[in-house]
Each structure stands twice: as C-alpha cells, then as structure tokens.
PDB file of N, CA, C and O in Angstrom:
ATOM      1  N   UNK A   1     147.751 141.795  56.171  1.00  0.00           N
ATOM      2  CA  UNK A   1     148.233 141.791  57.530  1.00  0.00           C
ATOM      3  C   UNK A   1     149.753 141.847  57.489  1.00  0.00           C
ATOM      4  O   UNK A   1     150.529 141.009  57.030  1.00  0.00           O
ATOM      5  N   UNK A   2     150.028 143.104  58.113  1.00  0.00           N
ATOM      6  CA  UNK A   2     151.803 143.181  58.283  1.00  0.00           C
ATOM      7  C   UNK A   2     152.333 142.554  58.990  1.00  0.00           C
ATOM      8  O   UNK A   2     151.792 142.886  60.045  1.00  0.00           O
ATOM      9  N   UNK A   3     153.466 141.411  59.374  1.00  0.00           N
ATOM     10  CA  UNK A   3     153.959 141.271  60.449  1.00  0.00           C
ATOM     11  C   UNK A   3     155.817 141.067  60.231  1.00  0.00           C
ATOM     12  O   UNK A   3     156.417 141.274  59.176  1.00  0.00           O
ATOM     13  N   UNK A   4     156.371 140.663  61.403  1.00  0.00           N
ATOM     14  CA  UNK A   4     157.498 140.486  61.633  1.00  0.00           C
ATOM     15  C   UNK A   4     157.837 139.097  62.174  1.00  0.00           C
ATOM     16  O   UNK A   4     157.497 138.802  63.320  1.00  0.00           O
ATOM     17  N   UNK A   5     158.545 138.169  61.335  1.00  0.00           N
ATOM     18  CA  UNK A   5     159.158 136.995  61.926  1.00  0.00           C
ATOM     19  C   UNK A   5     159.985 137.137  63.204  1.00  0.00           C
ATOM     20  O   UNK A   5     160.851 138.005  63.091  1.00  0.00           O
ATOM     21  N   UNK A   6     159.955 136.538  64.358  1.00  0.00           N
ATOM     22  CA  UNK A   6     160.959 136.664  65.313  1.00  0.00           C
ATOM     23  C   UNK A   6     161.907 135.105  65.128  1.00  0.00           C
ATOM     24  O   UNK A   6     161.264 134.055  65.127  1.00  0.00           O
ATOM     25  N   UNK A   7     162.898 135.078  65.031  1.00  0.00           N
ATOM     26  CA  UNK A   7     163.607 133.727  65.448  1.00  0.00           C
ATOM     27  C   UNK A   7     163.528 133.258  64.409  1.00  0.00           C
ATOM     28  O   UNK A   7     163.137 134.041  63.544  1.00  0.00           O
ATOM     29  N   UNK A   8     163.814 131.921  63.985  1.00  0.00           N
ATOM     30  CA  UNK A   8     163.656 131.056  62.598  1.00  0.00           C
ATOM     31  C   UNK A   8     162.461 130.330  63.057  1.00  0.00           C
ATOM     32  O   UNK A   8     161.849 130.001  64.074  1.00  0.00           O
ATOM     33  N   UNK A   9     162.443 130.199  60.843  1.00  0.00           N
ATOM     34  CA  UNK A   9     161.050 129.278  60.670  1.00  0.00           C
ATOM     35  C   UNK A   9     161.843 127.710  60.804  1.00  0.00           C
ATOM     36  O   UNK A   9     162.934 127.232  60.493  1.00  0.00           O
ATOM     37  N   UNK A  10     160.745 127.314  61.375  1.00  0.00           N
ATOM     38  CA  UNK A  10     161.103 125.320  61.821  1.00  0.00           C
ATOM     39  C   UNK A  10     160.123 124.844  60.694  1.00  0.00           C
ATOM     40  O   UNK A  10     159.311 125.414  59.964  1.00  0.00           O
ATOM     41  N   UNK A  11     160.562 123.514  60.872  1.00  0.00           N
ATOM     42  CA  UNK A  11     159.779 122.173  59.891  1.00  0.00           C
ATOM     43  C   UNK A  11     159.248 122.953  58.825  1.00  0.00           C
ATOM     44  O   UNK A  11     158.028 123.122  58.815  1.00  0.00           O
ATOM     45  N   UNK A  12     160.140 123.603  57.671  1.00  0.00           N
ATOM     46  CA  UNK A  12     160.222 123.869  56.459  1.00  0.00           C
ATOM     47  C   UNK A  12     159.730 122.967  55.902  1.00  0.00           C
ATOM     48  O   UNK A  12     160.277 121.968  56.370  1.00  0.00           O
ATOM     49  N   UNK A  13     158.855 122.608  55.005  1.00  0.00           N
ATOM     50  CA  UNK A  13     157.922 122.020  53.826  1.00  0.00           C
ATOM     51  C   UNK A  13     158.387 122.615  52.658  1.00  0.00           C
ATOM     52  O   UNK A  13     158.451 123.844  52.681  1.00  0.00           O
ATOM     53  N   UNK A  14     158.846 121.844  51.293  1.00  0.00           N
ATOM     54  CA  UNK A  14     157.933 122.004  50.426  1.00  0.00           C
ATOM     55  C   UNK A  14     156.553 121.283  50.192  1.00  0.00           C
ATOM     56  O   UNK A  14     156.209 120.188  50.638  1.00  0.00           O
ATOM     57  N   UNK A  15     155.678 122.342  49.210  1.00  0.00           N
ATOM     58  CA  UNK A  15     154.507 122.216  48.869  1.00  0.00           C
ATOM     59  C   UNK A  15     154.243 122.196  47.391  1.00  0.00           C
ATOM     60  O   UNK A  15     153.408 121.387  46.987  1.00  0.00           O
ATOM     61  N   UNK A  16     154.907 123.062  46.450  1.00  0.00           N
ATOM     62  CA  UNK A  16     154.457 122.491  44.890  1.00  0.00           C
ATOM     63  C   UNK A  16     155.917 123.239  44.357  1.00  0.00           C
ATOM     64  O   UNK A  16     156.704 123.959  44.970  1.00  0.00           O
ATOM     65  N   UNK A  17     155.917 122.762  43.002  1.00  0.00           N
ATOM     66  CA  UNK A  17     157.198 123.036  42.853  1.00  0.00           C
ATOM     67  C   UNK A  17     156.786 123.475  40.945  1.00  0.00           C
ATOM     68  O   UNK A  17     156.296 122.668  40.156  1.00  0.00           O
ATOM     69  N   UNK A  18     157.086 124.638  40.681  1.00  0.00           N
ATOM     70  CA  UNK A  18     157.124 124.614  39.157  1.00  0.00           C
ATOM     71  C   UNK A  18     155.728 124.799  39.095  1.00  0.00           C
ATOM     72  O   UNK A  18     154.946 125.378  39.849  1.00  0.00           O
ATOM     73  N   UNK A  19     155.549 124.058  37.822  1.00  0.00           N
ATOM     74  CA  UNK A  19     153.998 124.369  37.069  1.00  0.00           C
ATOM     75  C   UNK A  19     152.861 123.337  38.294  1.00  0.00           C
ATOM     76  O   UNK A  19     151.678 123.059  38.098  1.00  0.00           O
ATOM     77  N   UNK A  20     153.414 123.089  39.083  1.00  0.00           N
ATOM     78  CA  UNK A  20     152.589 122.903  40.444  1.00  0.00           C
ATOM     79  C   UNK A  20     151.686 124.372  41.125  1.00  0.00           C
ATOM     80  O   UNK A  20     150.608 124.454  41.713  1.00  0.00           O
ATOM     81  N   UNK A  21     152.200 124.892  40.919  1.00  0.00           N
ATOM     82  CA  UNK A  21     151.958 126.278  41.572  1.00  0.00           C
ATOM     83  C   UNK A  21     151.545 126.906  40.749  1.00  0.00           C
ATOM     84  O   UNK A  21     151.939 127.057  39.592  1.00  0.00           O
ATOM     85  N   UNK A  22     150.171 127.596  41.629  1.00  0.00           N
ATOM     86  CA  UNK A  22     148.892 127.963  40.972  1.00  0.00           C
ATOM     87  C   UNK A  22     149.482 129.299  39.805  1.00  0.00           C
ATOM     88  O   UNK A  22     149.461 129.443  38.582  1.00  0.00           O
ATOM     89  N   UNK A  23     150.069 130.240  41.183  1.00  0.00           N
ATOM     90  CA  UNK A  23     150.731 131.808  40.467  1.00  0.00           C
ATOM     91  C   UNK A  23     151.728 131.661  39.878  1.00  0.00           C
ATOM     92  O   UNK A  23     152.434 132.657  40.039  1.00  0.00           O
ATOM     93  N   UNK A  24     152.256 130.824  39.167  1.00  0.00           N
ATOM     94  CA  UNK A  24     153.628 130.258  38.475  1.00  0.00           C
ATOM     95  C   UNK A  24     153.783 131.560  37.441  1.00  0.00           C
ATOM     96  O   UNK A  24     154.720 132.247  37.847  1.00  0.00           O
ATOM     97  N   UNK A  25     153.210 132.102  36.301  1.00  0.00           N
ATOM     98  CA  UNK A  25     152.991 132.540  35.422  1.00  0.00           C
ATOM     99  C   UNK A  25     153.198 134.351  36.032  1.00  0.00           C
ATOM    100  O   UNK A  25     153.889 135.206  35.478  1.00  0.00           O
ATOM    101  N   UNK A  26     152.355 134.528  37.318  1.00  0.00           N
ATOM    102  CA  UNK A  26     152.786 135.664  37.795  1.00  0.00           C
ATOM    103  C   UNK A  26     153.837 135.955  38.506  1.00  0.00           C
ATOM    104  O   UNK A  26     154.161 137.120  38.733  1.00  0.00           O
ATOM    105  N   UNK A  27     154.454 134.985  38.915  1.00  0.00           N
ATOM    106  CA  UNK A  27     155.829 135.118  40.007  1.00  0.00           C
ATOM    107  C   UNK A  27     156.633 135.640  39.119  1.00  0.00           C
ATOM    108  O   UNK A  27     157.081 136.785  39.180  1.00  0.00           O
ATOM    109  N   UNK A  28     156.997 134.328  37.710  1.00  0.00           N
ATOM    110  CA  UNK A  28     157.927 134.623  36.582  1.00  0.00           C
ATOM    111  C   UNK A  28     157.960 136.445  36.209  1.00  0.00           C
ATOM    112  O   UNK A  28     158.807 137.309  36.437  1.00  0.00           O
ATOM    113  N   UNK A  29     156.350 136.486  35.415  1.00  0.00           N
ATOM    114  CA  UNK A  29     156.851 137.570  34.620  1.00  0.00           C
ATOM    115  C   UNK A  29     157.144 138.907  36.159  1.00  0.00           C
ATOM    116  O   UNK A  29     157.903 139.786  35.752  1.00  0.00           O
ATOM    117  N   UNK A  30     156.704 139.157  37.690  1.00  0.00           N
ATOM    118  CA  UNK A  30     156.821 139.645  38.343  1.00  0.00           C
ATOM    119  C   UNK A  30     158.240 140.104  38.985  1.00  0.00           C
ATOM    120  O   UNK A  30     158.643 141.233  39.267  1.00  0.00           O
ATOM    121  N   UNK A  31     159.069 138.396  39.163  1.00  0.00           N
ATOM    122  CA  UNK A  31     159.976 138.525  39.625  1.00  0.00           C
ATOM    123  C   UNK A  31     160.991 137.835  38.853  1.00  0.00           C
ATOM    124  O   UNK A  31     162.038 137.833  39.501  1.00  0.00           O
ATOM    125  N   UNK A  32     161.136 137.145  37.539  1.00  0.00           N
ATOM    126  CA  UNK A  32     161.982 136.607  37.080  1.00  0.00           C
ATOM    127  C   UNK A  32     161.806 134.752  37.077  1.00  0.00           C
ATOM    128  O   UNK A  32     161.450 133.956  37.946  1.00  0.00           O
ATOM    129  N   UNK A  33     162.291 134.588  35.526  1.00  0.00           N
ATOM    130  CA  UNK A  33     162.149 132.694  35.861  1.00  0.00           C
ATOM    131  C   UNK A  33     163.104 132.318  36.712  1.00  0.00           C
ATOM    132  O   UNK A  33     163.924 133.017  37.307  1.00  0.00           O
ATOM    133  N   UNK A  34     162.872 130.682  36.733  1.00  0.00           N
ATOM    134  CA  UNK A  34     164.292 130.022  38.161  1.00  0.00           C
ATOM    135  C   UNK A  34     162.974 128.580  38.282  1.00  0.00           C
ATOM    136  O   UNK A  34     161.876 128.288  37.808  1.00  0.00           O
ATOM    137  N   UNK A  35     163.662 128.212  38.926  1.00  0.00           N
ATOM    138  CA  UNK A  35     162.708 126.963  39.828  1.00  0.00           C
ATOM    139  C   UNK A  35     161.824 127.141  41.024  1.00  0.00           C
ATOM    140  O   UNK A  35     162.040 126.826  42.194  1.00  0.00           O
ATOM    141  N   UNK A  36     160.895 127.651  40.539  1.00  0.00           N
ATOM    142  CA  UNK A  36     159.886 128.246  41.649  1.00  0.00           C
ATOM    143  C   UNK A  36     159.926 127.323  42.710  1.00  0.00           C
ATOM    144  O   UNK A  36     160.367 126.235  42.340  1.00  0.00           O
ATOM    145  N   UNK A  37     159.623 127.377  43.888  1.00  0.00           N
ATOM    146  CA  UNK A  37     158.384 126.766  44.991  1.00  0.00           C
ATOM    147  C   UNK A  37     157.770 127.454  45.997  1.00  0.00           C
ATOM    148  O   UNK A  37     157.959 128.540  46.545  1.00  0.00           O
ATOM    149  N   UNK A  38     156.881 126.436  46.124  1.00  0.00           N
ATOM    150  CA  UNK A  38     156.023 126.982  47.160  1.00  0.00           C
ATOM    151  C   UNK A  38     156.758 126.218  48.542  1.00  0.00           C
ATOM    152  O   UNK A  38     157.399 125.170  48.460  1.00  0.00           O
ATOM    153  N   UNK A  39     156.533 126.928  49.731  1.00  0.00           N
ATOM    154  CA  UNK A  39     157.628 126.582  50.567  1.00  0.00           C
ATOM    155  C   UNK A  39     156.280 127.064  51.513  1.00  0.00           C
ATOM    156  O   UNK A  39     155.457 127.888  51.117  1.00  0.00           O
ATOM    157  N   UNK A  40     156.215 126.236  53.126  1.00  0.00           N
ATOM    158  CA  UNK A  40     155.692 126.212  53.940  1.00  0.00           C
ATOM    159  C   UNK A  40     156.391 125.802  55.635  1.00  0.00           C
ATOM    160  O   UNK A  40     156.726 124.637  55.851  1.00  0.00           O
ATOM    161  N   UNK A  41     156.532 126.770  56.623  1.00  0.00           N
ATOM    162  CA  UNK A  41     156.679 127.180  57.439  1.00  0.00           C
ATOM    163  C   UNK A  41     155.933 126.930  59.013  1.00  0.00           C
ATOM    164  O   UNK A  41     154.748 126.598  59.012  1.00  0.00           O
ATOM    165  N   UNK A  42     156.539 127.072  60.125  1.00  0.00           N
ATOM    166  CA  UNK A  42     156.293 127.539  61.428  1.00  0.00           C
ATOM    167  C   UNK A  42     156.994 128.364  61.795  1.00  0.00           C
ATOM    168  O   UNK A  42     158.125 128.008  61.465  1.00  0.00           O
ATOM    169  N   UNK A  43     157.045 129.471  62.393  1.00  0.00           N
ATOM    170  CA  UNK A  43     157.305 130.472  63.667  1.00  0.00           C
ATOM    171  C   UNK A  43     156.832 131.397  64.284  1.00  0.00           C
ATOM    172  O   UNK A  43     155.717 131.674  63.841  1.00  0.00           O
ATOM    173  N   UNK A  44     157.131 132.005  65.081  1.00  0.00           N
ATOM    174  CA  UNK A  44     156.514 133.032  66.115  1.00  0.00           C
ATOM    175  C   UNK A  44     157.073 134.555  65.179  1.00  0.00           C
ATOM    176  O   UNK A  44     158.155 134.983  64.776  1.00  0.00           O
ATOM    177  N   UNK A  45     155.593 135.020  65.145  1.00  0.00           N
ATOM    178  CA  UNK A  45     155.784 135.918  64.419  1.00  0.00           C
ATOM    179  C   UNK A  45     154.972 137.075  65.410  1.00  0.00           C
ATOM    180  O   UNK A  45     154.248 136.721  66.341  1.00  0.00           O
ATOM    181  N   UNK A  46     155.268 138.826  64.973  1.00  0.00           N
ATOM    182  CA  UNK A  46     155.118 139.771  65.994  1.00  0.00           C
ATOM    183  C   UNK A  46     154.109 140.724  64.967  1.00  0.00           C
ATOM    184  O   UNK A  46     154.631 141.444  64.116  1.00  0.00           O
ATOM    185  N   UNK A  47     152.536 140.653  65.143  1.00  0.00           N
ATOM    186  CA  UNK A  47     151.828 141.286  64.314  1.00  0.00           C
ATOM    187  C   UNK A  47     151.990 142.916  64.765  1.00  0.00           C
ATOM    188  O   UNK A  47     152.702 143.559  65.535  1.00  0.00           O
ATOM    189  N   UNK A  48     150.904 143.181  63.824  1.00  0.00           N
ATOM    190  CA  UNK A  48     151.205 144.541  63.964  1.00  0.00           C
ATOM    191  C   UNK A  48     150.481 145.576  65.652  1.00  0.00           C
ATOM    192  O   UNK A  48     151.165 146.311  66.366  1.00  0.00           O
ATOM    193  N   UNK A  49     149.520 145.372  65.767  1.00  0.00           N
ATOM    194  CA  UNK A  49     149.590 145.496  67.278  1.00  0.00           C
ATOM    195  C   UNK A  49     150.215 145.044  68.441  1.00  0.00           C
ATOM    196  O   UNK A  49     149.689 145.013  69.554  1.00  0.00           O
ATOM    197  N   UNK A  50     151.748 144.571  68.061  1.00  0.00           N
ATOM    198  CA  UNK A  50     152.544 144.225  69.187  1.00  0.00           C
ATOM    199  C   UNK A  50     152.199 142.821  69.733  1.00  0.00           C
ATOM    200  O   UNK A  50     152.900 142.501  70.693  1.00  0.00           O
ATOM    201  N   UNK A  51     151.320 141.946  69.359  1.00  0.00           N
ATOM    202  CA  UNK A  51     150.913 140.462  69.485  1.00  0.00           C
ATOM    203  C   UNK A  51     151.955 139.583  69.158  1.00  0.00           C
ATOM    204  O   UNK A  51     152.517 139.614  68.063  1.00  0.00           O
ATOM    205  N   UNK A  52     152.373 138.431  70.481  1.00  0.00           N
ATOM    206  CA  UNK A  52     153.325 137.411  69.389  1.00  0.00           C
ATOM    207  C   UNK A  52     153.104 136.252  69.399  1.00  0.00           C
ATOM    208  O   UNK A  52     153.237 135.471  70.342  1.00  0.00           O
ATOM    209  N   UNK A  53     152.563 135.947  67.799  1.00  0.00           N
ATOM    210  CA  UNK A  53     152.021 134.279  68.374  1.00  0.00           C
ATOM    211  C   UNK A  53     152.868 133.207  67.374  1.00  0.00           C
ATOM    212  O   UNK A  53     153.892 133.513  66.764  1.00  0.00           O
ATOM    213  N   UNK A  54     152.342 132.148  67.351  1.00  0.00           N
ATOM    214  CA  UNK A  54     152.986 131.582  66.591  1.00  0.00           C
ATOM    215  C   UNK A  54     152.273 130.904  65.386  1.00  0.00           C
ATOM    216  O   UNK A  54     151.335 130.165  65.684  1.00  0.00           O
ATOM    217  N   UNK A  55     152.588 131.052  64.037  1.00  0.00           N
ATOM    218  CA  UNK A  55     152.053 130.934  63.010  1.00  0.00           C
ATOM    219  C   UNK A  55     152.654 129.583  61.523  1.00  0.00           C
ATOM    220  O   UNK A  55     153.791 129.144  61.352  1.00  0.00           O
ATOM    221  N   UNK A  56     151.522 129.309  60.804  1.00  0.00           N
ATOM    222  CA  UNK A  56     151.683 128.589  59.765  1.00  0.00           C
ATOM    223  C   UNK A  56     152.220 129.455  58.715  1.00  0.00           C
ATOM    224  O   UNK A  56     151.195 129.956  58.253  1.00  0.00           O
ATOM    225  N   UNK A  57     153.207 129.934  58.059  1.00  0.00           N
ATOM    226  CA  UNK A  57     153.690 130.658  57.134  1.00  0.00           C
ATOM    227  C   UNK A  57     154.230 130.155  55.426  1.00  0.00           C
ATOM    228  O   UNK A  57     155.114 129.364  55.094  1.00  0.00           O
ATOM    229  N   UNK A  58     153.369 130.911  54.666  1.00  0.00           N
ATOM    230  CA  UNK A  58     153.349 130.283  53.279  1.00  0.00           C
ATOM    231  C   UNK A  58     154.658 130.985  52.281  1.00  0.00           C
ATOM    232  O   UNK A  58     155.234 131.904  52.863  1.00  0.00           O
ATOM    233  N   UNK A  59     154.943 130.816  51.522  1.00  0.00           N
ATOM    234  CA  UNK A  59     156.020 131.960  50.611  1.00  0.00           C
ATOM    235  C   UNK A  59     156.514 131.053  49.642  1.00  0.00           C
ATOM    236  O   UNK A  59     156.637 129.832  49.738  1.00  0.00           O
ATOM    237  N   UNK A  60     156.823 131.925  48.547  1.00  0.00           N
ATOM    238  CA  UNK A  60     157.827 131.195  47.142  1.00  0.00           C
ATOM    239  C   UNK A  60     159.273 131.786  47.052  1.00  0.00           C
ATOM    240  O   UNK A  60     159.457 132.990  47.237  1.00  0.00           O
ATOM    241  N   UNK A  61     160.090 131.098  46.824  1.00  0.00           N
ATOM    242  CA  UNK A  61     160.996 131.027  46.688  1.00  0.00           C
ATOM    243  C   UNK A  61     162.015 130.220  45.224  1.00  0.00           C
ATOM    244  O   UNK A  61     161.719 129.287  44.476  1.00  0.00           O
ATOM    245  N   UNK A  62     163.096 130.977  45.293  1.00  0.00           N
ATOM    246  CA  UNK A  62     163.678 130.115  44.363  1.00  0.00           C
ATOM    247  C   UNK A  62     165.096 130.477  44.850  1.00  0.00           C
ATOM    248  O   UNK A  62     165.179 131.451  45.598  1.00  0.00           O
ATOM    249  N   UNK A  63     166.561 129.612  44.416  1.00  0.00           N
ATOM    250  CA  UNK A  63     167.851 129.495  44.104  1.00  0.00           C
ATOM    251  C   UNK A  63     168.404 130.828  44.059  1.00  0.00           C
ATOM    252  O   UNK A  63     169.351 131.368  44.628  1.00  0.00           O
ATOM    253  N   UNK A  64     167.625 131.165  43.299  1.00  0.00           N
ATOM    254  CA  UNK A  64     168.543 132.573  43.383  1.00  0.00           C
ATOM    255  C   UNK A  64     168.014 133.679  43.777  1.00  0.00           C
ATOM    256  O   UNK A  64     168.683 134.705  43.897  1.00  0.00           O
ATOM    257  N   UNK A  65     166.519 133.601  44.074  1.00  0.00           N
ATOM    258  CA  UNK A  65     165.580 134.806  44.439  1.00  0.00           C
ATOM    259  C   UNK A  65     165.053 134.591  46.212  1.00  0.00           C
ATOM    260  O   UNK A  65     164.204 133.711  46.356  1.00  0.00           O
ATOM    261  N   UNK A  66     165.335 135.053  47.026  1.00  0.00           N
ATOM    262  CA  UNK A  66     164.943 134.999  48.721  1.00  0.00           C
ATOM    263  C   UNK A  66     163.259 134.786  49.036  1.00  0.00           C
ATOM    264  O   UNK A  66     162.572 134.452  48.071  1.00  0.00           O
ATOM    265  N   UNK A  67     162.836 134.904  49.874  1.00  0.00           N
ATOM    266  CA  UNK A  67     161.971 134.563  49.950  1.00  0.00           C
ATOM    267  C   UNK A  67     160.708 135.281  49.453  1.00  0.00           C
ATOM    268  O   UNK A  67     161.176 136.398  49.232  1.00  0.00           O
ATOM    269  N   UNK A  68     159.404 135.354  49.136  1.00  0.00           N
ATOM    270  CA  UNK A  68     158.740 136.796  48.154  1.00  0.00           C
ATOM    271  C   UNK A  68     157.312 136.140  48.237  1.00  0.00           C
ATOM    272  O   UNK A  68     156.759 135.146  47.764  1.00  0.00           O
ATOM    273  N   UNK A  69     156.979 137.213  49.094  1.00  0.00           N
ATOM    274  CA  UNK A  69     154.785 136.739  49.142  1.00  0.00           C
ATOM    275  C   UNK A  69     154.664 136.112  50.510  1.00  0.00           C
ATOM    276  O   UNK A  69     153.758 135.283  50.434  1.00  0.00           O
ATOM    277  N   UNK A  70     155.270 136.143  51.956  1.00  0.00           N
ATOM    278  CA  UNK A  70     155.178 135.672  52.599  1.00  0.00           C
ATOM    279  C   UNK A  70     153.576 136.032  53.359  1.00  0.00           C
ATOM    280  O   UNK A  70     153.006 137.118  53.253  1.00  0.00           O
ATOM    281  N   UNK A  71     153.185 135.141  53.929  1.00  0.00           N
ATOM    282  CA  UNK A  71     151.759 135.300  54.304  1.00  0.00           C
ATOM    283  C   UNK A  71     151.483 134.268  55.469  1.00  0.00           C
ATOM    284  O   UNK A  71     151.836 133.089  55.459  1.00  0.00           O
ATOM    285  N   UNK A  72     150.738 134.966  56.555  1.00  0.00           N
ATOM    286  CA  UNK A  72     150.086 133.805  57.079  1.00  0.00           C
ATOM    287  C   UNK A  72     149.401 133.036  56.670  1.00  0.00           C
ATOM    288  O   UNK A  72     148.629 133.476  55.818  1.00  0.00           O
ATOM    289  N   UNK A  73     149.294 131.764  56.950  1.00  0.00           N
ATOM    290  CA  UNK A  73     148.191 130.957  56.711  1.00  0.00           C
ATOM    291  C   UNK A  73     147.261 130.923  57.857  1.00  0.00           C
ATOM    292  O   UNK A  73     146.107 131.315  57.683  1.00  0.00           O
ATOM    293  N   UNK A  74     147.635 130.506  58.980  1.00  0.00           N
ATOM    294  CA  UNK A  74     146.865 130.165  59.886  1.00  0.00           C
ATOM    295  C   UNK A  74     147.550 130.267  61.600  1.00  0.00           C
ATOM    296  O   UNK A  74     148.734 130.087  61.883  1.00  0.00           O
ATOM    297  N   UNK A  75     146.495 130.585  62.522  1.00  0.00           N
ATOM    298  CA  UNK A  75     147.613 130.562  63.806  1.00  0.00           C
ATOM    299  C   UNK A  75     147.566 129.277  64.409  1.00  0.00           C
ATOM    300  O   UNK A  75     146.561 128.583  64.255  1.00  0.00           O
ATOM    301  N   UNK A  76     148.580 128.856  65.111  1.00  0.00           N
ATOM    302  CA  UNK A  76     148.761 127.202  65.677  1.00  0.00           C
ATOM    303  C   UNK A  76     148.626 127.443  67.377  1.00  0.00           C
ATOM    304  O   UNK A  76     148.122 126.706  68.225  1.00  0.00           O
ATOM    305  N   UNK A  77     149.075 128.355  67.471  1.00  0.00           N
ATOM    306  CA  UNK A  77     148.555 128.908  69.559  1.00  0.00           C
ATOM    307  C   UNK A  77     146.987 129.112  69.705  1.00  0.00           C
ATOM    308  O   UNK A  77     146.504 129.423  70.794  1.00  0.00           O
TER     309      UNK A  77
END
C-alpha cells in the first residue's frame, strides 16, 4: 500500500533497538550498519485513492540513515 504522510508524525515510540529487531541482519547488509531501531508513529496520512485518514506508522531508522520501510500498521479513525 502506497501512501503519503501529510503533516508530522506525533507520539514517536521507540520499539526495539539493535539485535531487538527481528530484520536486524537484513537492514545491515541492505542498507548499512549504525544503531538500528524500530521506531513507531501517528499521523494523517493520504492513501492512494485520495483517502485521508489517520494512521499507526512503523519504520527503522538510524543516526545517520532517515527513515526506511515505512508501513502502516493499523488505522486509528
């Protein structure tokens, strides 16, 4: 599912950090080592049929790498 964030994500979570995280092993050799995490999200996001709702949003991140694998989790509206 494609979509588009509108506005910022609120009440940022982390969720696992390092060898916490399941895809640890694929992020690395994919995108490079660093201090992985898993990072968890809210905002209103704009799917691909022009819908805008507002969503639970998952993604990893690290220090020096932006955000990479973003995904819904779930809708909260």
């Amino acid at each position: 599912m494609s979509f588009e964030i509108i506005g910022t994500i609120e009440n940022i979570e982390t969720i696992a950090v390092g060898k916490q995280i399941r895809e640890i092993r694929r992020l690395r050799e994919q995108y490079g080592s660093g201090r992985w995490r898993k990072v968890k999200g809210f905002a209103y996001v704009r799917l691909t049929k022009g819908s805008i709702r507002r969503a639970e949003i998952h993604w990893y991140e690290t220090h020096t790498i932006s955000k990479k694998k973003m995904k819904i989790k779930r809708f909260v509206d």
